[in-house]
Steps between C-alpha positions, in 0.01 A plus 500: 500500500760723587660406160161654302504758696848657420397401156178692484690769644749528215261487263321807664845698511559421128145596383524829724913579319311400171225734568748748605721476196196501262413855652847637525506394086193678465580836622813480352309433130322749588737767641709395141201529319408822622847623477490417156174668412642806675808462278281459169331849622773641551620419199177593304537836681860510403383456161211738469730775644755387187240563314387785655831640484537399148168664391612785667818532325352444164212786605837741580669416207163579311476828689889602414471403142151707474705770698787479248260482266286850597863661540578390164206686351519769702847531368368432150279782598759719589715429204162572261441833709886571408460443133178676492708797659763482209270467297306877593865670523581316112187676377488841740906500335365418167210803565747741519795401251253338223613149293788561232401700224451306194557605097171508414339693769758747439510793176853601423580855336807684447568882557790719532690510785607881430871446501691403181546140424269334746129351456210447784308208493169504668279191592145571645283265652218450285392235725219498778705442804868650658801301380864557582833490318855471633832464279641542120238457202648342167549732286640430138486732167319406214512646144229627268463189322345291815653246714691344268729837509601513817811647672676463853381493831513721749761517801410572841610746672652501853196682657280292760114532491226463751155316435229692361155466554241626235182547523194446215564820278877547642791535333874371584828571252843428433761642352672447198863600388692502199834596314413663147716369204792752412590246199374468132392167650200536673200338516153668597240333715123567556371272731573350856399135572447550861448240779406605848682371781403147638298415146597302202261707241627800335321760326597702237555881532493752227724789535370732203758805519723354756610280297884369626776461242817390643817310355509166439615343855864422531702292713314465882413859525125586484366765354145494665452516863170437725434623819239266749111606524424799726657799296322797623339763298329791709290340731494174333628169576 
């Protein structure tokens, strides 16, 4: 009896360590499983602040590039403003000086200058608006029988001109010089082919009394000289 007894005892001990260990392995599923829900939480919270973060960043990035982006037009702005500015002082400058004068808004004369051996050659605007001149005209002669007969060109002269503006109606001149012939060689001219300063077109000038007869040029030494546009005449231009 006493033999069953210890027995039945052991068996009771056991069971109660079993039930013992079978709780202790419980909590501790538990306490791991919990743990490792808490880490999975943590990590979705990790995660959504990533992406948070990341969202963020993107939303920033988005706000500096549309930043960049209104600074770049408002620079474009500013450069536009600029232009438009250089663009009111072009025409305000081109107001008050007038575009280039061209041939054929332009009727060409010739007159005396009132000293011996010298020609004025006036061009008035026949056009509608101011235009302005600045330099040396081409001047060559050109005999009685037409273009085909023509003679030298003229020099220029050492004298430095100004631009001149002319209005519709206006007048500017030049002047013209020349060495008359004091040989039996001589060769008389009654016409100027004239070309105004900045233009490729010329236009014919008839000198009627003035006509210029010189010697046949010689050597490098001209015998026709022209001064540049702005020769004054009395209150003219």
């Amino acid at each position: 009896m006493r033999v069953k007894k210890m027995s039945a005892l052991a068996l009771i001990v056991a069971a109660a360590g079993l039930s013992l260990t079978a709780c202790g392995s419980s909590d501790g599923s538990s306490a791991s499983a919990n743990t490792s829900a808490s880490n999975t939480s943590a990590s979705h919270t990790s995660a959504s602040t990533a992406a948070s973060s990341s969202t963020g960043g993107q939303n920033s990035t988005s706000t500096s590039t549309a930043g960049s982006s209104t600074s770049g037009s408002s620079s474009s702005g500013s450069s536009t403003g600029s232009s438009k500015g250089s663009g009111i002082t072009a025409q305000n400058q081109s107001a008050t000086s007038g575009s280039m004068c061209k041939t054929d808004h332009l009727a060409l004369s010739a007159s005396a200058a009132g000293v011996k051996d010298q020609i004025v050659v006036n061009l008035k605007n026949t056009g509608s608006s101011k235009c302005s001149m600045r330099g040396f005209p081409g001047v060559q002669l050109v005999g009685p029988d037409g273009l085909g007969d023509t003679g030298p060109d003229a020099a220029r002269t050492d004298a430095s001109g100004s631009t001149v503006s002319i209005g519709p109606g206006e007048e500017t001149r030049f002047l013209l010089r020349y060495i008359p012939s004091t040989s039996g060689s001589a060769k008389t001219y009654t016409r100027l082919s004239v070309t105004p300063p900045n233009e490729k077109v010329s236009e014919i000038v008839n000198l009627n009394d003035l006509a210029i007869t010189i010697a046949a040029p010689s050597g490098d030494a001209p015998d026709v000289y022209v001064d540049p546009i702005g020769y004054h005449v009395g209150s003219g231009k």
